[in-house]
C-alpha positions as CSV (number, residue, x, y, z in Angstrom):
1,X,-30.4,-24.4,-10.5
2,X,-32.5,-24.1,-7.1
3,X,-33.7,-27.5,-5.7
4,X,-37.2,-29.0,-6.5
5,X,-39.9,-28.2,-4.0
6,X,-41.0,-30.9,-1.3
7,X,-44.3,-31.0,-3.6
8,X,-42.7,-31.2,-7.1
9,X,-40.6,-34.0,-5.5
10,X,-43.3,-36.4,-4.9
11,X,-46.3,-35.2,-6.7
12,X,-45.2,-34.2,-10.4
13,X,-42.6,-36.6,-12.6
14,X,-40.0,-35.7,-14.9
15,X,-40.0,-37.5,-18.1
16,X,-37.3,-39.5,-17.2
17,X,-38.6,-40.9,-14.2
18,X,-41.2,-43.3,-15.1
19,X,-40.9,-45.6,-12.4
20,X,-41.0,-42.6,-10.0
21,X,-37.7,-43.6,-8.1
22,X,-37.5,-40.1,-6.4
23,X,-38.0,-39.6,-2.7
24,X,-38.2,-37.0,0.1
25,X,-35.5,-36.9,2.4
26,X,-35.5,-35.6,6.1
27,X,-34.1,-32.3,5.2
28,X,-36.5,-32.0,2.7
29,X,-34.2,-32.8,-0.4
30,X,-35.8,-34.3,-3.8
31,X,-33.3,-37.2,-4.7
32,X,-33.1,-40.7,-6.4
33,X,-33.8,-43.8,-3.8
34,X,-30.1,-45.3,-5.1
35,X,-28.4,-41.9,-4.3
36,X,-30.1,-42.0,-0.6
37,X,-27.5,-43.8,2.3
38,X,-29.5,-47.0,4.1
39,X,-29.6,-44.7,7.1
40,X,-31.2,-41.9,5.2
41,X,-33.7,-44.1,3.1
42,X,-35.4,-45.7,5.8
43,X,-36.3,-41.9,6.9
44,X,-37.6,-40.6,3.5
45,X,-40.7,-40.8,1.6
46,X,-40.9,-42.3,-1.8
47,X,-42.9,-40.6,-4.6
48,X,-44.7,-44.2,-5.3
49,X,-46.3,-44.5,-2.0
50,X,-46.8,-40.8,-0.8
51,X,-47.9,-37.2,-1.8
52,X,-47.3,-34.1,-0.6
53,X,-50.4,-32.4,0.5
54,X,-52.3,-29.4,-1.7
55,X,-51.2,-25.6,0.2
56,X,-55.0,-25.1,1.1
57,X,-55.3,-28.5,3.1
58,X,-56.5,-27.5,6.9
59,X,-54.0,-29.8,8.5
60,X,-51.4,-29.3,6.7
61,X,-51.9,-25.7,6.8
62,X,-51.9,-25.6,11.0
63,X,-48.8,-27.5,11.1
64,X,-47.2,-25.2,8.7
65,X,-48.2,-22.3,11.1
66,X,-46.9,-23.8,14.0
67,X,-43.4,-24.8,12.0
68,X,-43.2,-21.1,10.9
69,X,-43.4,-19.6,14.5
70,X,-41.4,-21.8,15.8
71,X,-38.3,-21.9,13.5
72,X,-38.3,-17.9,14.0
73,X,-38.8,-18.1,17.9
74,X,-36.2,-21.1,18.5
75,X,-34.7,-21.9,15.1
76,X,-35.9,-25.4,15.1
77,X,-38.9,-27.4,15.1
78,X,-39.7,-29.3,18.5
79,X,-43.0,-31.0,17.6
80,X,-43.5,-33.5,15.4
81,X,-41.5,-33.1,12.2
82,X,-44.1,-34.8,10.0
83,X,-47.9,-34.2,9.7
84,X,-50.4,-36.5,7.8
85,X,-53.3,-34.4,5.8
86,X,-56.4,-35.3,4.3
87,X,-56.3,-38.4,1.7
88,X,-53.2,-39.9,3.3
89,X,-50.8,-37.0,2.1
90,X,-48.2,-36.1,4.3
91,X,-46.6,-32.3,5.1
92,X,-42.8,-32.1,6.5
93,X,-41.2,-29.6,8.8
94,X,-38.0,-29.7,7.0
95,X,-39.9,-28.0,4.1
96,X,-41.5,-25.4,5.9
97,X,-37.9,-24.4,7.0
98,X,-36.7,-21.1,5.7
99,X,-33.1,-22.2,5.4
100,X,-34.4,-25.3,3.9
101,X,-32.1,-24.6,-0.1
102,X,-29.5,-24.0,2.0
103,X,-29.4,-27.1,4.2
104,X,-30.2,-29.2,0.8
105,X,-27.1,-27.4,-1.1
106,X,-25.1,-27.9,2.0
107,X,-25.7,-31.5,2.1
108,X,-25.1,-32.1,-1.4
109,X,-21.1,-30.7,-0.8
110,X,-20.7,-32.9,2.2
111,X,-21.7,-35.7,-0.2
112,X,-19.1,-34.4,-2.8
113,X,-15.9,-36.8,-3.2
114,X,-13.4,-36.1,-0.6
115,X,-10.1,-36.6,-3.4
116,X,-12.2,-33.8,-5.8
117,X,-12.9,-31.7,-2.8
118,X,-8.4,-31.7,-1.8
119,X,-8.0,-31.4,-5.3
120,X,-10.3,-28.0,-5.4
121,X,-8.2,-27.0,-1.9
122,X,-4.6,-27.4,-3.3
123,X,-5.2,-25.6,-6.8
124,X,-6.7,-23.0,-4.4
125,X,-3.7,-22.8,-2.4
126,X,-1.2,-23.0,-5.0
127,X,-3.6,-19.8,-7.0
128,X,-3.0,-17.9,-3.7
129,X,0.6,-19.0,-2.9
130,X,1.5,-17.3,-6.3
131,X,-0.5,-14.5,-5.6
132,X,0.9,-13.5,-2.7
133,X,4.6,-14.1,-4.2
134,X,3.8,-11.4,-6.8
135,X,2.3,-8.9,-4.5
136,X,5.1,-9.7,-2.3
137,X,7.6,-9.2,-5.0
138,X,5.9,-5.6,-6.0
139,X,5.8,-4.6,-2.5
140,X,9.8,-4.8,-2.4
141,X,10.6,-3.1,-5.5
142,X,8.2,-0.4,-4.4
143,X,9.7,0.1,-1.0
144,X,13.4,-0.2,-2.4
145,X,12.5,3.1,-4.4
146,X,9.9,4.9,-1.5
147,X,13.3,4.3,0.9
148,X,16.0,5.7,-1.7
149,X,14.6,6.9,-5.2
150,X,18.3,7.1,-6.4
151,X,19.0,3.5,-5.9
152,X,17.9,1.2,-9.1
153,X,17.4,-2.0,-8.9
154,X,20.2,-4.0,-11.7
155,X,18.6,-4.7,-14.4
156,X,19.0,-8.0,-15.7
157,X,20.6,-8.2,-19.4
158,X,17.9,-8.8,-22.0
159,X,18.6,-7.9,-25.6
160,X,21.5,-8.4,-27.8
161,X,24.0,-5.3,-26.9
162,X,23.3,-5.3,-23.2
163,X,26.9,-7.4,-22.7
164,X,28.6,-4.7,-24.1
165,X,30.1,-1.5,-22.0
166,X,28.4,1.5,-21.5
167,X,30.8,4.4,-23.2
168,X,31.0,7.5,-20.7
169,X,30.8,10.4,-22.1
170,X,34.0,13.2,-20.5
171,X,33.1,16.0,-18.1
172,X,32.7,19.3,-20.3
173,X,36.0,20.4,-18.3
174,X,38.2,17.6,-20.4
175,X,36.2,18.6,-23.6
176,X,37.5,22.0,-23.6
177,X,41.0,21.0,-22.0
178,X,41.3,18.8,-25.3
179,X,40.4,21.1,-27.5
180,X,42.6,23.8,-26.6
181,X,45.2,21.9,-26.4
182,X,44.8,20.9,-30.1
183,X,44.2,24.5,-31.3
184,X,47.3,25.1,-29.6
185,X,49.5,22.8,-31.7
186,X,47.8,23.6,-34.8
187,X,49.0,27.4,-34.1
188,X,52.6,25.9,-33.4
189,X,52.1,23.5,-36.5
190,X,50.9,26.9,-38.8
191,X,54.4,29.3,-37.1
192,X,56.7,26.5,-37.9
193,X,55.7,25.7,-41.5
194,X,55.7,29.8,-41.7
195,X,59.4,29.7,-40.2
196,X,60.5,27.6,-42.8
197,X,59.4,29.1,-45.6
198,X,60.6,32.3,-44.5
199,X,64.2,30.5,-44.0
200,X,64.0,28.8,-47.3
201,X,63.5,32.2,-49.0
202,X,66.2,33.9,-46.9
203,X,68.7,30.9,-48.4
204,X,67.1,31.4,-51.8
205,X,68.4,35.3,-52.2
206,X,71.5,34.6,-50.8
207,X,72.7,32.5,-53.3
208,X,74.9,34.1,-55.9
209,X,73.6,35.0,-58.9
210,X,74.7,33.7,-62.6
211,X,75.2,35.7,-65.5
212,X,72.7,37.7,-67.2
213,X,72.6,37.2,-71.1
C-alpha cells in the first residue's frame, strides 16, 4: 500500500475521518495530527485549514518546474519549500520530490518501536546463525570425502540391531581350506567303517563250523 498523495491528504476525506484530523507533513507524508511529534506539527498543514492546489494552477505549476530542475541538478530544493496558489491553496516541495515514497516509508520505520525493531534483528541473527551451522556442517562432511573417499564418517547407531556385531564373512582361501579338510575325514570316516567290515567278515569265516544235519 503506497502512501496518499500530498493532494488526497488534504483535499479528499476518508469515511472515517469526519473531523478531517489528517495533516501534511514536511516530507510530504499524509498522517493523523495525534501521530505528528510537537516538533513536526508545528511544521505541517492540516486538512481543516488548507488545500492542496489543482495540477493546472499557474503558480503552483512554476514552482513545480523550478522544484523538478532542481532536485535533478542538486538533489535538493534551495528555494522556498512552500508556495501559496490561487484561492489560498498551498503547493510543497517535499511533494514534488521524486524520492518523495521513499523518504515517507523511510520515516515511518524510524518511527517503528525500537524493542520490535531488536526483536526483528535477533530472530534474524539466530535464522542466519543456524544457517550458517548447517552449511558449515555440509561443507565438512563434503570435504572429509573430496580429501579421502575411502574414509566414512561413523555412523551413529539408529535402529534396533545396530548394537549388535557385524559377522565377517572368511576369505575364500579358509572356505576351501575347511572344506577339504572335511572331505578329507569323511574319506578316512568311509576307509575305516570299510576296514572293519572287511575284518568282521574275515573273523566271521574263520570260525569253526558246526555240524551239518
Amino acid at each position: 500500500m503506497s502512501p496518499r498523495s500530498c493532494y488526497d491528504c488534504l483535499n479528499v476525506a476518508i469515511p472515517d475521518d469526519s473531523v478531517r484530523s489528517c495533516a501534511l507533513g514536511p516530507l510530504g507524508q499524509c498522517a493523523s495530527i495525534s501521530q505528528l511529534g510537537s516538533a513536526i506539527r508545528s511544521h505541517s498543514y492540516a486538512a481543516s485549514d488548507f488545500t492542496y492546489c489543482e495540477s493546472d494552477d499557474a503558480i503552483c505549476s512554476d514552482c513545480d518546474a523550478a522544484w523538478a530542475r532542481e532536485y535533478q541538478e542538486l538533489g535538493h530544493v534551495t528555494n522556498d519549500s512552500v508556495c501559496q496558489g490561487s484561492n489560498d491553496c498551498l503547493c510543497l516541495s517535499s511533494c514534488s520530490n521524486p524520492a518523495r515514497m521513499e523518504k515517507v516509508i523511510a520515516a515511518y520505520c524510524s518511527d517503528m518501536d525500537p524493542s520490535v525493531g531488536r526483536a526483528v534483528t535477533f530472530i534474524g541473527v539466530g535464522i542466519a546463525t543456524c544457517l550458517l551451522f548447517v552449511a558449515m556442517s555440509f561443507g565438512v562432511r563434503f570435504l572429509i570425502k573430496y580429501i579421502d573417499p575411502n574414509n566414512e564418517i561413523p555412523r551413529t547407531p539408529t535402529g534396533r540391531y545396530d548394537h549388535h556385531q557385524r559377522l565377517e564373512r572368511p576369505p575364500p582361501g579358509e572356505m576351501q581350506l575347511g572344506l577339504s579338510a572335511w572331505t578329507s575325514m569323511r574319506d578316512k570316516l568311509i576307509e575305516t567303517e570299510k576296514g572293519g567290515r572287511s575284518e568282521d567278515r574275515k573273523v566271521e569265516l574263520a570260525l569253526p563250523q558246526g555240524p551239518t544235519a
